[in-house]
C-alpha positions as CSV (number, residue, x, y, z in Angstrom):
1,X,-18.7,-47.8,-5.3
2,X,-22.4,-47.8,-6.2
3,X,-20.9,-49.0,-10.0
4,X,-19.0,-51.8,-9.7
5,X,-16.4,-52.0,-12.6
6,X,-13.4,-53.0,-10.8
7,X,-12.6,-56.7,-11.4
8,X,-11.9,-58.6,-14.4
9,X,-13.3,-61.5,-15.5
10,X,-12.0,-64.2,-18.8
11,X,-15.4,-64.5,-20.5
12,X,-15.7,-66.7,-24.3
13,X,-18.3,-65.2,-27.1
14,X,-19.3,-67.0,-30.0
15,X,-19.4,-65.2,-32.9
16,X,-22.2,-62.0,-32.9
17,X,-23.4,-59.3,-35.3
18,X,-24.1,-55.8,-33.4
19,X,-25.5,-53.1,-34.9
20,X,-23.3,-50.4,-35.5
21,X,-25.6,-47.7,-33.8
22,X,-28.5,-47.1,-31.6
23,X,-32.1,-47.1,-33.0
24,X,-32.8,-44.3,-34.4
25,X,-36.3,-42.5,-33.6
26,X,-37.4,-42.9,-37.1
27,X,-36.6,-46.6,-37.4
28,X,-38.6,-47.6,-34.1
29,X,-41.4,-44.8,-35.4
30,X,-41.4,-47.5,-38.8
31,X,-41.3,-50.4,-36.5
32,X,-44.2,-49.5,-34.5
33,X,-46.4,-48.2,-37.3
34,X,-46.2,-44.8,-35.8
35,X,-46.3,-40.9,-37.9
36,X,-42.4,-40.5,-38.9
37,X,-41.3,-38.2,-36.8
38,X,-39.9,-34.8,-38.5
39,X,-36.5,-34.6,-40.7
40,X,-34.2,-33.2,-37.7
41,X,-35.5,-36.2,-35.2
42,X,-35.7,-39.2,-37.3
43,X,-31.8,-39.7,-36.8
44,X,-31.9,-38.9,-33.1
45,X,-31.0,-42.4,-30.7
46,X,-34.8,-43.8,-29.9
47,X,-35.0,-42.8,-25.8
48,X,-37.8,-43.4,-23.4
49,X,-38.6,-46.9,-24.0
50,X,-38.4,-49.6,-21.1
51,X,-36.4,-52.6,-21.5
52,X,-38.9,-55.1,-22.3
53,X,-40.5,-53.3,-25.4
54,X,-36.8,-52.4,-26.2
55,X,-36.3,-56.4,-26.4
56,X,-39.8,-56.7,-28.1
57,X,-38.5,-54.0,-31.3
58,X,-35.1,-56.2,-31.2
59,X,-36.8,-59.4,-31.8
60,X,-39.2,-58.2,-34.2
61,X,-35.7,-57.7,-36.4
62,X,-34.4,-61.7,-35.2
63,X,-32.0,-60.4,-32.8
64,X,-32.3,-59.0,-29.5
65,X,-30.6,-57.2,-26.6
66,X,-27.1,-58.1,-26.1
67,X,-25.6,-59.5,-23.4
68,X,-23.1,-57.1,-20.8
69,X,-19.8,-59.3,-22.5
70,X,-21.0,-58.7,-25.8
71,X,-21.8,-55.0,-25.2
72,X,-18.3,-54.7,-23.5
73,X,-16.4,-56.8,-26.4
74,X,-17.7,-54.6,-28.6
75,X,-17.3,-51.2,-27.1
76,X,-13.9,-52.3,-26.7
77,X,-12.9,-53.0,-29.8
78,X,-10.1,-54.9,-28.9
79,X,-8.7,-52.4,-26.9
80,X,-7.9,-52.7,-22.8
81,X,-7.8,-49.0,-22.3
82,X,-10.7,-47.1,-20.3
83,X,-11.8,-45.7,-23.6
84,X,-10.4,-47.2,-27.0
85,X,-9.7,-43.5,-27.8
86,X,-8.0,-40.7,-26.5
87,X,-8.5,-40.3,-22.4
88,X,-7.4,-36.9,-22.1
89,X,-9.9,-34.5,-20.4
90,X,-9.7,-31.9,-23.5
91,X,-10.0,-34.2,-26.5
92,X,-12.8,-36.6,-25.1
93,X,-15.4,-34.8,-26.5
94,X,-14.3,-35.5,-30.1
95,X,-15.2,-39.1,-29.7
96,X,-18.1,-39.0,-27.2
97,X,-20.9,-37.2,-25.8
98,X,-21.3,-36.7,-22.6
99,X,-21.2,-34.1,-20.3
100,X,-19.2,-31.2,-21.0
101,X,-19.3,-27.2,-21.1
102,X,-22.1,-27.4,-23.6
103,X,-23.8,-29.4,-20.6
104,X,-22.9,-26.7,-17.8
105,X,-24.0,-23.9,-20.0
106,X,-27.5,-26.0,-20.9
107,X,-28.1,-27.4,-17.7
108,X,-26.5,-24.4,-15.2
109,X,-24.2,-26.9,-13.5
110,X,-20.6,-27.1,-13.0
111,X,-20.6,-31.3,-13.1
112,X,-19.2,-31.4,-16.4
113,X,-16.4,-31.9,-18.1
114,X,-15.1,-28.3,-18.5
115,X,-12.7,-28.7,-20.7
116,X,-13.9,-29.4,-24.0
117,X,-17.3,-29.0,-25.9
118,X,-18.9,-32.0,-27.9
119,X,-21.6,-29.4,-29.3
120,X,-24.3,-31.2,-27.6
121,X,-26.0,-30.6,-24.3
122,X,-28.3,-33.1,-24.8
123,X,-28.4,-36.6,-27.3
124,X,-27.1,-36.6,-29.9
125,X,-28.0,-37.8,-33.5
126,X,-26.4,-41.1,-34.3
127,X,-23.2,-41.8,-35.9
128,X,-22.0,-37.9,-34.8
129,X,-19.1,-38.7,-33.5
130,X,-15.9,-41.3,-34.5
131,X,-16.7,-45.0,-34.6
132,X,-14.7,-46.9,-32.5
133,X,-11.7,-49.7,-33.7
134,X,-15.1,-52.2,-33.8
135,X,-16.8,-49.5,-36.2
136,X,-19.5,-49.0,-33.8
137,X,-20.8,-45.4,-33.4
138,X,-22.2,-44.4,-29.7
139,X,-20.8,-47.1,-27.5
140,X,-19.5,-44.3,-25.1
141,X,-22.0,-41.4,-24.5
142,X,-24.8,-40.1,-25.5
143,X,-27.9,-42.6,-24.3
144,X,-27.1,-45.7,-21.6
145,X,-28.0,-48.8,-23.8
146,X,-30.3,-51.5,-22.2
147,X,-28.2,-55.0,-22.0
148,X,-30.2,-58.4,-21.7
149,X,-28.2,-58.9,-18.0
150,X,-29.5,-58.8,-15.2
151,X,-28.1,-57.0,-12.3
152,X,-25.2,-58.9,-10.0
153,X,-23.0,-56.1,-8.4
154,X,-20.3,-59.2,-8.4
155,X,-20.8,-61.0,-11.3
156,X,-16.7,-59.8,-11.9
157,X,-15.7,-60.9,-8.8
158,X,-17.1,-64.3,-9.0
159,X,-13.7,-65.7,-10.7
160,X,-13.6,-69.3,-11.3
161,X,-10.8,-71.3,-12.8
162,X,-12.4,-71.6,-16.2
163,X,-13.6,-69.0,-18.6
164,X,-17.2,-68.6,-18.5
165,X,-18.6,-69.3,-22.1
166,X,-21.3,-67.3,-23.7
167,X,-23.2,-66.1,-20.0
168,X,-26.9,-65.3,-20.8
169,X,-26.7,-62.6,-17.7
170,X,-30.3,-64.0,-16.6
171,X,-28.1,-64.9,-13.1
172,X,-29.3,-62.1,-10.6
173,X,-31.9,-59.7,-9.6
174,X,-34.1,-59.4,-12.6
175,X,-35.7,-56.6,-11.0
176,X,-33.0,-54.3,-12.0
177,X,-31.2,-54.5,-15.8
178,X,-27.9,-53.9,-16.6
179,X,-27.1,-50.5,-18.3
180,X,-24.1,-49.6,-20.4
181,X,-22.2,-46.6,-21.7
182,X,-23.1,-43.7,-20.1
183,X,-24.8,-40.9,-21.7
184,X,-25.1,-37.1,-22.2
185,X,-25.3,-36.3,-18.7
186,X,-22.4,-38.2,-17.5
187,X,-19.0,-37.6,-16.7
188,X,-15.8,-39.0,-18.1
189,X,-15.6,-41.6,-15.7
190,X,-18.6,-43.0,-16.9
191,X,-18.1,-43.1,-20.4
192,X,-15.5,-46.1,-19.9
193,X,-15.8,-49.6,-21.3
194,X,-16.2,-51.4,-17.5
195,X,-18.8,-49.1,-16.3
196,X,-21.9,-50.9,-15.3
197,X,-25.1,-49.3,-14.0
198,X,-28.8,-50.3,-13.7
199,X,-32.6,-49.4,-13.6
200,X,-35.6,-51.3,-12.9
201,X,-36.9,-52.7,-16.5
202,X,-40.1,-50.6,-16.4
203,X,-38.8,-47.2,-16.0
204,X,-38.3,-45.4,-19.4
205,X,-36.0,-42.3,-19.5
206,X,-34.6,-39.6,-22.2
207,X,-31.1,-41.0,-21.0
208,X,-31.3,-44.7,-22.1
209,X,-31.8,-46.1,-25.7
210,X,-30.4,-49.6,-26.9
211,X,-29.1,-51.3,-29.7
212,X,-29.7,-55.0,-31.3
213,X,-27.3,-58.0,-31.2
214,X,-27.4,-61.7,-33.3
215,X,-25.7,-63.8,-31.6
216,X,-24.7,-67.5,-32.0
217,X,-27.9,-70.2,-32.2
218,X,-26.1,-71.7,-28.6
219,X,-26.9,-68.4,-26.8
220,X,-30.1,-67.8,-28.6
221,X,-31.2,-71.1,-27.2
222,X,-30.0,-70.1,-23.6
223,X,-31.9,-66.9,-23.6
224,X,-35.4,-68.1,-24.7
């Protein structure tokens, strides 16, 4: 599979603050210095922004990109299901955004999920749709969110004897970071928690955002 989300791994996180959604347009707009973008967009996810000055904004707040475990302890929520919500095809798009008839209509394709209608063909505002048993909003759907990872197709299937404690994810090809999440234009599939994906850390793209982590002083040493 080009996304490889099949094995499982016992990983051991210290203690981590995550912010409960996406930047927002308006808060990076802030950030930056930049005109405040108009009422309707300021509470849009902030897109089209490459992984390095998405680190850049999450440092300028003392945190920084989490790591793939974080992200995936905390889309979880402490659940072990595909989704920590309701899988079925026709309720999905109560608790995500992703593709769906809203998409097919939008977009004239038939790759959606045809059975329900999130009222979004494209992103949507923040904090739209059900936070999940972590109270995070957007974990699944709407914008991929950059992770600090980079990209090792078998990072799962390297299974040692011993949990691995608090992985900085710089192991790898550092040419391509590790996405999570899914987005808008994605199928159910891809909303799960184990999907993992990946772009090279220049590109910028309306599908990917991010979101900022604190994590414990042992992994902010690691990752300087």
């Amino acid at each position: 599979r080009a996304i490889r989300d099949g094995y499982k791994r016992q990983v051991l996180i210290h203690g981590f603050d995550i912010a409960r959604t996406e930047l927002t347009r308006g808060q990076v707009a802030r950030m930056l210095g930049q005109p405040i973008p108009a009422a309707n967009q300021r509470q849009m996810p902030a897109d089209d922004i490459d992984w390095k000055s998405a680190r850049k904004l999450c440092q300028a707040l003392g945190a920084d990109l989490p790591t793939e475990s974080q992200w995936e302890y905390a889309a979880r929520g402490g659940d072990q299901n595909p989704y920590p919500f309701a899988s079925k095809l026709e309720t999905l798009c109560r608790y995500a955004n992703g593709a769906d008839s809203d998409y097919n209509s939008a977009f004239d394709s038939s790759l959606g999920n045809s059975a329900c209608s999130d009222g979004y063909a494209r992103s949507a505002p923040v904090g739209r749709f059900p936070a999940n048993p972590a109270g995070l909003y957007d974990m699944h759907g709407n914008l991929w969110e950059w992770t600090l990872d980079c990209w090792d197709a078998e990072r799962y299937g390297k299974r040692g004897r011993d949990p691995v404690a608090d992985p900085s994810g710089q192991g790898g090809d550092c040419g391509r970071r590790v996405l999570r999440g899914g987005s808008f234009v994605n199928q159910p599939g891809f909303l799960r928690s184990a999907v993992r994906d990946w772009i090279q850390p220049g590109l910028r793209h309306v599908r990917v955002g991010f979101r900022c982590v604190r994590g414990s002083v042992r992994q902010r040493t690691l990752m300087r």
